[in-house]
C-alpha positions as a Markdown table, in Angstrom:
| # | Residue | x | y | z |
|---|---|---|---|---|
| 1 | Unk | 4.0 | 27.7 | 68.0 |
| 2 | Unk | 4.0 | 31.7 | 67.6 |
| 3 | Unk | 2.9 | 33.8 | 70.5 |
| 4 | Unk | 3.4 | 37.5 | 71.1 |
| 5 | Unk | 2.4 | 39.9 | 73.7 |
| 6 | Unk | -0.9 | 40.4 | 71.8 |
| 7 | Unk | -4.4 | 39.4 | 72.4 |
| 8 | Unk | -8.0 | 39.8 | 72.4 |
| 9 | Unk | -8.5 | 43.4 | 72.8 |
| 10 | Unk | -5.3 | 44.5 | 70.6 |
| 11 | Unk | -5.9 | 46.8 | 68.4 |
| 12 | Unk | -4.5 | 46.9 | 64.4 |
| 13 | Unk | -2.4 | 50.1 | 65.5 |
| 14 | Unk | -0.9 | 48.6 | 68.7 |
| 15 | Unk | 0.2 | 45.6 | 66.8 |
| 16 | Unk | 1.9 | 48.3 | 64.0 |
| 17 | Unk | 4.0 | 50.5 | 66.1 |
| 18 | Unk | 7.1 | 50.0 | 66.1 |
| 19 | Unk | 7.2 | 48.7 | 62.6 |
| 20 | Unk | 8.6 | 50.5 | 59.5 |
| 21 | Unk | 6.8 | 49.5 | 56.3 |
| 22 | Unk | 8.5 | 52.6 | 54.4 |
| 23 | Unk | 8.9 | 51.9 | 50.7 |
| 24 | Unk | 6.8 | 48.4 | 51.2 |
| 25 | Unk | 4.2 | 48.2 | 48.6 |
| 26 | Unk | 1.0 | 46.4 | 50.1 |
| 27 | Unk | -2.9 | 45.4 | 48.4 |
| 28 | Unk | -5.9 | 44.7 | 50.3 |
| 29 | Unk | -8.9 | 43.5 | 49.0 |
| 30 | Unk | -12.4 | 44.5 | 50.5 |
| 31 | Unk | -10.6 | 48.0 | 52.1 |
| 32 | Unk | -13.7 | 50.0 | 51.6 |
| 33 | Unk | -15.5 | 48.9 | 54.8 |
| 34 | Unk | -15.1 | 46.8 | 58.0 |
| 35 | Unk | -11.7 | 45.4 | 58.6 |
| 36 | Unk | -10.2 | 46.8 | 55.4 |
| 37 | Unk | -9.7 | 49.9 | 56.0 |
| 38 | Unk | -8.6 | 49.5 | 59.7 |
| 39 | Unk | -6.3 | 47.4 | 58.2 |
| 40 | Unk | -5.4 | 49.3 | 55.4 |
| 41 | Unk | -4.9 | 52.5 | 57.7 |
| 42 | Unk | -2.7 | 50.4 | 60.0 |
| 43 | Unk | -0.2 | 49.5 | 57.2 |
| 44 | Unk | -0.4 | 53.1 | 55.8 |
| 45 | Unk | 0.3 | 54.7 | 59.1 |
| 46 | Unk | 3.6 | 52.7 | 59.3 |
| 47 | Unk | 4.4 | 54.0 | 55.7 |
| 48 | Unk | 3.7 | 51.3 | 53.6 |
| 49 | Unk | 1.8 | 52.4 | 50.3 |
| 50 | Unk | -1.4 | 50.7 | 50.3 |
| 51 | Unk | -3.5 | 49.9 | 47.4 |
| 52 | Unk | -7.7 | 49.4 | 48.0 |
| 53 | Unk | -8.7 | 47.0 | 45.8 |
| 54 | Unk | -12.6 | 47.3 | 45.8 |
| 55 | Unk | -15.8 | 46.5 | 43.9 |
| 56 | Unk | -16.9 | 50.4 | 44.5 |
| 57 | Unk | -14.2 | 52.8 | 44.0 |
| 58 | Unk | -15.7 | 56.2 | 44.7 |
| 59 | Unk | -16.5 | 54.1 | 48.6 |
| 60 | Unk | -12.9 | 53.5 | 48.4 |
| 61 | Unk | -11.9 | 56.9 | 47.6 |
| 62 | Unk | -13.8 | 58.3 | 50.5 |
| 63 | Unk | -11.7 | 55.8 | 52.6 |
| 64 | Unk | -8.6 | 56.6 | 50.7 |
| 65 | Unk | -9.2 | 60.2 | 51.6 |
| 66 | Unk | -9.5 | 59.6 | 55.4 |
| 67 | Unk | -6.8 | 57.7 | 55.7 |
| 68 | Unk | -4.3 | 59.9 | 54.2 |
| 69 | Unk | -0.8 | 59.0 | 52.8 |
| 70 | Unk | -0.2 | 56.7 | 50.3 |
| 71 | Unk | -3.5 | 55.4 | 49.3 |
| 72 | Unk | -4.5 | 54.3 | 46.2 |
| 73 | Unk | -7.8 | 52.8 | 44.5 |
| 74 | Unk | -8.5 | 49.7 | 41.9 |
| 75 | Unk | -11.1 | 48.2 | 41.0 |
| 76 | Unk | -11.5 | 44.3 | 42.0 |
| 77 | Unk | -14.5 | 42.4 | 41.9 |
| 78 | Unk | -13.9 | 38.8 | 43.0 |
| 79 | Unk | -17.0 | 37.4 | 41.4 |
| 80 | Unk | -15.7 | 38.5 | 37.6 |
| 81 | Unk | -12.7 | 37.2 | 36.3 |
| 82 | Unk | -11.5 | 40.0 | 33.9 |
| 83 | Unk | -11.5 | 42.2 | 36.5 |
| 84 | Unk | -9.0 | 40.1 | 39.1 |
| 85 | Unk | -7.0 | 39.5 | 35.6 |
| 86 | Unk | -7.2 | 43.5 | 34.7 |
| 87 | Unk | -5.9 | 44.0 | 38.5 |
| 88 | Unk | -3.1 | 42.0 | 37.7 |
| 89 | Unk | -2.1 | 43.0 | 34.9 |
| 90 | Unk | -2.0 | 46.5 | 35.3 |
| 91 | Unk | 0.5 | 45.6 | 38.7 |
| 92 | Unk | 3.9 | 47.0 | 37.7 |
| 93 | Unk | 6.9 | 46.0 | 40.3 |
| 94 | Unk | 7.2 | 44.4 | 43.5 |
| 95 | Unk | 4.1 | 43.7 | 46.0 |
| 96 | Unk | 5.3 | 42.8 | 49.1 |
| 97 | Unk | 1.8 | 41.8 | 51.5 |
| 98 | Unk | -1.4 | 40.7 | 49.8 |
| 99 | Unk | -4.0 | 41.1 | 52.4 |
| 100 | Unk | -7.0 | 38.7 | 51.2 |
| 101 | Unk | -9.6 | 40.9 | 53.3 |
| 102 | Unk | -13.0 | 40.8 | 51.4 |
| 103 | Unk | -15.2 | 38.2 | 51.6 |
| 104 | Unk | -19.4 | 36.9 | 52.2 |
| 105 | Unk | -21.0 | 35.4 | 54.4 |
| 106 | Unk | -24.1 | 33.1 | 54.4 |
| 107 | Unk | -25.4 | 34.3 | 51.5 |
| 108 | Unk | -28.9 | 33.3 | 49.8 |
| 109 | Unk | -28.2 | 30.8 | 47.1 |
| 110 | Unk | -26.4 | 32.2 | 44.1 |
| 111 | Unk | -24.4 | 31.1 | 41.1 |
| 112 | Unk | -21.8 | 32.8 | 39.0 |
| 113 | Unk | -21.9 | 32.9 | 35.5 |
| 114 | Unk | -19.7 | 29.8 | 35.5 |
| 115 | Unk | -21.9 | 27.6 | 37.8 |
| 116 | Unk | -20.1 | 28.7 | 40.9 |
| 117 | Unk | -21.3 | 28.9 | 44.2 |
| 118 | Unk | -21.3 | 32.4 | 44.9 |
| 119 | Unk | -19.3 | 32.2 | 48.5 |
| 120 | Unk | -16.9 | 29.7 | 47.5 |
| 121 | Unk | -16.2 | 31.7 | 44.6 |
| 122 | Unk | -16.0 | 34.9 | 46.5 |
| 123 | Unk | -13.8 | 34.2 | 49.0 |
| 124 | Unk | -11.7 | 31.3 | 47.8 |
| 125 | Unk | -11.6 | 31.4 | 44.4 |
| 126 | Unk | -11.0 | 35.2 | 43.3 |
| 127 | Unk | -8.5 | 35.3 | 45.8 |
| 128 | Unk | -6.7 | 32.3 | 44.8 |
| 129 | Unk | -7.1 | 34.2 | 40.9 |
| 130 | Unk | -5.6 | 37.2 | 42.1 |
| 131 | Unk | -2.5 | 35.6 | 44.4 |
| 132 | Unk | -1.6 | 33.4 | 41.0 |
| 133 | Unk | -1.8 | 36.5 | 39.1 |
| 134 | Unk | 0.1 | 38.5 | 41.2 |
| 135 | Unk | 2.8 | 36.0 | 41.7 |
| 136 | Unk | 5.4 | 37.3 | 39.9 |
| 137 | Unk | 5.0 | 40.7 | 41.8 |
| 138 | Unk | 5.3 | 38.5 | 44.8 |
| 139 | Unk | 8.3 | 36.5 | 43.9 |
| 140 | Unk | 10.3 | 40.3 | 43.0 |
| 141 | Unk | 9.5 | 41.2 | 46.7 |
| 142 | Unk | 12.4 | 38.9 | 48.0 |
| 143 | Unk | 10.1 | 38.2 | 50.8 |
| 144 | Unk | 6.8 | 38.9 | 50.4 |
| 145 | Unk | 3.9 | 37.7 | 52.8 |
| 146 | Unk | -0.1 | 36.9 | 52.1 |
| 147 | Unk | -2.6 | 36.9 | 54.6 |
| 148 | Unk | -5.4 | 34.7 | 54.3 |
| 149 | Unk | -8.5 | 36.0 | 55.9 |
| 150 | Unk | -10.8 | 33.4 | 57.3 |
| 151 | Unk | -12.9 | 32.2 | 60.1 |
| 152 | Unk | -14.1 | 29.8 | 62.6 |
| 153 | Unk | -17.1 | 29.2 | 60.7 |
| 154 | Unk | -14.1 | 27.4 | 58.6 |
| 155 | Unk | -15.5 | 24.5 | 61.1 |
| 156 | Unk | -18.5 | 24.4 | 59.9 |
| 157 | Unk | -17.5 | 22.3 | 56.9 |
| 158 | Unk | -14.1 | 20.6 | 55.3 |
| 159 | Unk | -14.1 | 21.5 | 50.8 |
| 160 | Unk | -16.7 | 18.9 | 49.8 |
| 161 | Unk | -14.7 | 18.2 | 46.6 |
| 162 | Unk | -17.5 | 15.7 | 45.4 |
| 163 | Unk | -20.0 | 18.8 | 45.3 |
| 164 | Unk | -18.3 | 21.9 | 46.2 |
| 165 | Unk | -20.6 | 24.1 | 44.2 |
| 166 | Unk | -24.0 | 22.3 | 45.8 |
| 167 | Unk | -25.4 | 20.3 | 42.1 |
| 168 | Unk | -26.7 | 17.5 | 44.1 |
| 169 | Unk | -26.7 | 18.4 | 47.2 |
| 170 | Unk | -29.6 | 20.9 | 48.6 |
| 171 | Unk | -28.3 | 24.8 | 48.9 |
| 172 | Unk | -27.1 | 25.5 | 52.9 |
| 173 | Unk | -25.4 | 29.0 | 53.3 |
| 174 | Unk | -23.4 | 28.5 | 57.0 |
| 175 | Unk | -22.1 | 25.0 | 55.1 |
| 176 | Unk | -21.0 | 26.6 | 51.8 |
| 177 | Unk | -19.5 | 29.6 | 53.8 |
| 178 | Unk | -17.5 | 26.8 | 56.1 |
| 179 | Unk | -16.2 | 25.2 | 52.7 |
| 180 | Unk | -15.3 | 28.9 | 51.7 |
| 181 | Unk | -13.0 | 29.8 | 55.0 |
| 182 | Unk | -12.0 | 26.0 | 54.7 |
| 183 | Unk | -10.6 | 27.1 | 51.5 |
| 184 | Unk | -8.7 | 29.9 | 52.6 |
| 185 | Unk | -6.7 | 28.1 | 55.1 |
| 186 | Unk | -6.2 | 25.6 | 52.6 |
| 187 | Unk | -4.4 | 28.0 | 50.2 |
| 188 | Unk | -2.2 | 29.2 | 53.1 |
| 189 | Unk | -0.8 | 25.9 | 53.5 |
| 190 | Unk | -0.1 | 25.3 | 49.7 |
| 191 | Unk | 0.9 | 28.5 | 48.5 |
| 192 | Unk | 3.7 | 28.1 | 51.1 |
| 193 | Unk | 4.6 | 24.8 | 50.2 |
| 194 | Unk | 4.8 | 26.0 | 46.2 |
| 195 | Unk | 6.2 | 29.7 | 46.5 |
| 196 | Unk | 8.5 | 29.2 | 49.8 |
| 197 | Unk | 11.4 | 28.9 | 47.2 |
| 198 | Unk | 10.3 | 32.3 | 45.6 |
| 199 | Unk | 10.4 | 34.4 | 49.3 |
| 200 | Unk | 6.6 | 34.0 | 49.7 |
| 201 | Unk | 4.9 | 32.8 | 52.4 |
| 202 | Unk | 1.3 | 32.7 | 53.4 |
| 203 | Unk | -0.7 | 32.4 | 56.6 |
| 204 | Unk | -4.6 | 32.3 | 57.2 |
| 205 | Unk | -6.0 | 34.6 | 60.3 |
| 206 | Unk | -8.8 | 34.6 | 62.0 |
| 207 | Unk | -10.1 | 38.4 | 62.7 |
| 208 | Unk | -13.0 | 37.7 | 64.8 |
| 209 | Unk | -16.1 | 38.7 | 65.6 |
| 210 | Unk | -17.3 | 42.1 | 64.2 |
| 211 | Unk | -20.5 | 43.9 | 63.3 |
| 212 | Unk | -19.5 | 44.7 | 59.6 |
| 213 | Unk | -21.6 | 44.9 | 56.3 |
| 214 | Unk | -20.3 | 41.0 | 56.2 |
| 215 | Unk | -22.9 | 40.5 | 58.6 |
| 216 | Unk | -25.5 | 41.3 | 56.1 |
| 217 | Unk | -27.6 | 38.1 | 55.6 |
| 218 | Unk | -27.4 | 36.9 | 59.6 |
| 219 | Unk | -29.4 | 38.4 | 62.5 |
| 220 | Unk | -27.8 | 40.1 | 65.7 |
| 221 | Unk | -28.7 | 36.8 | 67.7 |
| 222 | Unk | -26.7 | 34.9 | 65.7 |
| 223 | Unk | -23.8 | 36.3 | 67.7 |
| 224 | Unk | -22.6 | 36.0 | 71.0 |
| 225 | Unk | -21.9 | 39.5 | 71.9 |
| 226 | Unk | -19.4 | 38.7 | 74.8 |
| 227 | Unk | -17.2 | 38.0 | 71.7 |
| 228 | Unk | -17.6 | 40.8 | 69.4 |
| 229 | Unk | -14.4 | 43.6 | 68.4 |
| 230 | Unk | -14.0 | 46.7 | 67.1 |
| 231 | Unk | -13.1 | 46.9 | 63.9 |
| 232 | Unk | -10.2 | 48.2 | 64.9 |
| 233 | Unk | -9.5 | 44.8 | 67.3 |
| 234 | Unk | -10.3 | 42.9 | 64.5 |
| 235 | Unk | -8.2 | 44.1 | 62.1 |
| 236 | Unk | -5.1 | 43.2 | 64.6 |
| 237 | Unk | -4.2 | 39.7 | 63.6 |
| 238 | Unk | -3.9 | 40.6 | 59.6 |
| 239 | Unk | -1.5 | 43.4 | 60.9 |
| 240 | Unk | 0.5 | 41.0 | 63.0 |
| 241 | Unk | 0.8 | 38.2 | 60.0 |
| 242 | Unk | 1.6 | 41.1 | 57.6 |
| 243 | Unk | 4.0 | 42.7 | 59.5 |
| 244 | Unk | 5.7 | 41.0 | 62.4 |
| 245 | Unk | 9.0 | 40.0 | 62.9 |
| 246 | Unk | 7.9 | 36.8 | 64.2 |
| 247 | Unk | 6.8 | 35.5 | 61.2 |
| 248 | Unk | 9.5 | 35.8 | 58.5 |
| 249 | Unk | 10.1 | 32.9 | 56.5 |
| 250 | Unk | 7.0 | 31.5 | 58.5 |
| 251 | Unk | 4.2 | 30.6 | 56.5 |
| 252 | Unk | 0.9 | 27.5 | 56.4 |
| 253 | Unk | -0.1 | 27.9 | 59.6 |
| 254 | Unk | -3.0 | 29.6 | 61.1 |
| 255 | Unk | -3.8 | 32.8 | 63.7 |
| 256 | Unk | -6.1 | 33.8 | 66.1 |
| 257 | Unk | -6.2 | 36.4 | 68.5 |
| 258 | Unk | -2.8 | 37.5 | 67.2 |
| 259 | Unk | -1.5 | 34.2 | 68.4 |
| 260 | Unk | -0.9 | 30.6 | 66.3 |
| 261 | Unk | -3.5 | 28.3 | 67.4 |
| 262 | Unk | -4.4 | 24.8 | 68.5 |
| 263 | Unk | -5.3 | 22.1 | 66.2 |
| 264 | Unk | -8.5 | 20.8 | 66.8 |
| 265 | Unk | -10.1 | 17.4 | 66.0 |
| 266 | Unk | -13.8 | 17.8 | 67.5 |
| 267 | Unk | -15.3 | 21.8 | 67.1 |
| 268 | Unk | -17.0 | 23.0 | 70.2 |
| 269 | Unk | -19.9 | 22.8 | 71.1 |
| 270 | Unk | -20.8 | 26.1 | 72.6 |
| 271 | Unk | -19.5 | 29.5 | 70.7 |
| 272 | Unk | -16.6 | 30.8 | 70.6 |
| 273 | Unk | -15.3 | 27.3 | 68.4 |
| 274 | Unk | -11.6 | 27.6 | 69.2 |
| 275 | Unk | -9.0 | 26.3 | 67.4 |
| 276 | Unk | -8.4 | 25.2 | 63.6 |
| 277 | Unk | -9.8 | 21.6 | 62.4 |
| 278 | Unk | -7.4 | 19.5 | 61.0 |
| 279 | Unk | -8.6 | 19.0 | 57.9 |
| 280 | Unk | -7.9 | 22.9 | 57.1 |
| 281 | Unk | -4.5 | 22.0 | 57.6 |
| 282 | Unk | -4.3 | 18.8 | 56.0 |
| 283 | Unk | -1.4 | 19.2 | 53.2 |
| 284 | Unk | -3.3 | 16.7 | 50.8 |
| 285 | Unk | -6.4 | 18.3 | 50.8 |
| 286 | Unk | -4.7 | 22.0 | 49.9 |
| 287 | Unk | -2.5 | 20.5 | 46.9 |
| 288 | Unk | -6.2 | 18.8 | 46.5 |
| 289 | Unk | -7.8 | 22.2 | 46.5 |
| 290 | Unk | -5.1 | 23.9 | 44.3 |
| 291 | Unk | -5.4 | 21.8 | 41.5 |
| 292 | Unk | -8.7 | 21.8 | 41.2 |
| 293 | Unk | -9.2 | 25.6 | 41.8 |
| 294 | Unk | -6.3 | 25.8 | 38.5 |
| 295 | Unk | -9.0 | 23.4 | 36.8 |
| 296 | Unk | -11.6 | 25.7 | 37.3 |
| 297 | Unk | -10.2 | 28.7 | 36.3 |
| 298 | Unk | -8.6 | 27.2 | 32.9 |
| 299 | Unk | -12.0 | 26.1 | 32.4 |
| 300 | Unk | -13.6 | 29.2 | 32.6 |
């Protein structure tokens, strides 16, 4: 079990300094708001050069901008397929962190053009696009590292692979976003287990609780405001997977509160839900999860 000196009320810069990232070449998706770009600004202020991959560039050139250093822009939407393929392709050379940042939650019922429920396909499978695509920039890293954003809400629901994309079952958003962050834990634990051999490794983090545009679609009373961060705060734990020395060669596991966390078999019944449920752990159901998120995409 991984603990640092971290916590709570660490912020992204704290958790940075003393690190030296020079020369390190790093992506994060979603850096044009929220915990992007306090996690894009931590990475760049310890010299990596950072890449925003966003859906609107001239947002991410304004954050670009502010940040300083070097900061570059590409355009990634999740949703379209061509464009995490164009992203790819146009990598040239080593990547060594892929930070998995953007995401929705709780959306109103929506489909992509391939049938897709909108969150799964958001958060789990544009990301899981772009980490295959991007492998071989990962592998000429040596030792590269992807962090896996997800949530607590990952409790919510296991990957209903009888229905993951709700055909028979009636539309729910907090259940499809649970399948979503289920997902992105799930990929953490396989994408270790396949590229460990090829210097990659993968962990999925938990940032907390933040007012951010992710918050879109939910009311303020749906959170507990004795557990809300900073966007600052809550950009700390994708700092600490991308960058500590803790963690190298350390990969499928899961991080809260810059610390590994308990396994949990029962969620909680009162807020904050501590812990990670079992099932988003469970090796069968991520090789489950990977070969049918490779069906899907050869099918699209």
């Amino acid at each position: 079990m991984i603990e640092t000196e971290f916590g709570f009320s660490s912020t992204a810069t704290e958790v940075a300094h003393g690190i030296d990232l020079t020369g390190k070449r790093v992506v994060v998706t979603g850096a044009s708001s929220g915990i992007g770009v306090e996690t894009a600004r931590a990475l760049a202020g310890i010299g990596a050069e950072v890449t925003l991959a966003v859906r609107d560039v001239a947002a991410g050139e304004k954050v670009a901008q502010e940040i300083g250093g070097k900061v570059e822009v590409a355009r990634l939407d999740l949703t379209d397929l061509s464009s995490v393929d164009e992203f790819a392709r146009s990598w040239s050379g080593p990547l060594h962190v892929l930070v998995n940042n953007a995401g929705v939650m709780a959306t109103p019922e929506r489909y992509t053009e391939q049938g897709w429920e909108w969150q799964f396909a958001t958060n789990h499978l544009g990301h899981f696009a772009l980490a295959t695509g991007l492998h071989s920039a990962l592998k000429a890293a040596g030792n590269a590292r992807i962090v896996s954003v997800t949530s607590r809400g990952h409790m919510l629901s296991p990957v209903i692979f009888d229905d993951v994309h709700y055909a028979f079952r009636s539309y729910e958003p907090w259940g499809a976003y649970g399948q979503s962050k289920t997902a992105n834990v799930l990929f953490a634990v396989e994408a270790t287990r396949r590229w460990e051999a090829d210097g990659i490794t993968a962990n999925a983090v938990m940032p907390g609780a933040i007012y951010t545009n992710l918050q879109r679609h939910i009311g303020p009373s749906d959170v507990d405001p004795a557990i809300i961060k900073t966007t600052e705060q809550g950009a700390a734990t994708s700092v600490l997977v991308a960058t500590s020395p803790l963690l190298e060669g350390i990969g499928g596991r899961y991080f809260d509160d810059c610390d590994e966390t308990r396994t949990a078999d029962h969620r909680d019944e009162t807020p904050p839900m501590r812990g990670v449920a079992r099932f988003a752990l469970d090796p069968g159901n991520a090789a489950r999860l990977w070969t049918y998120s490779e069906t899907l995409l050869a099918k699209a």
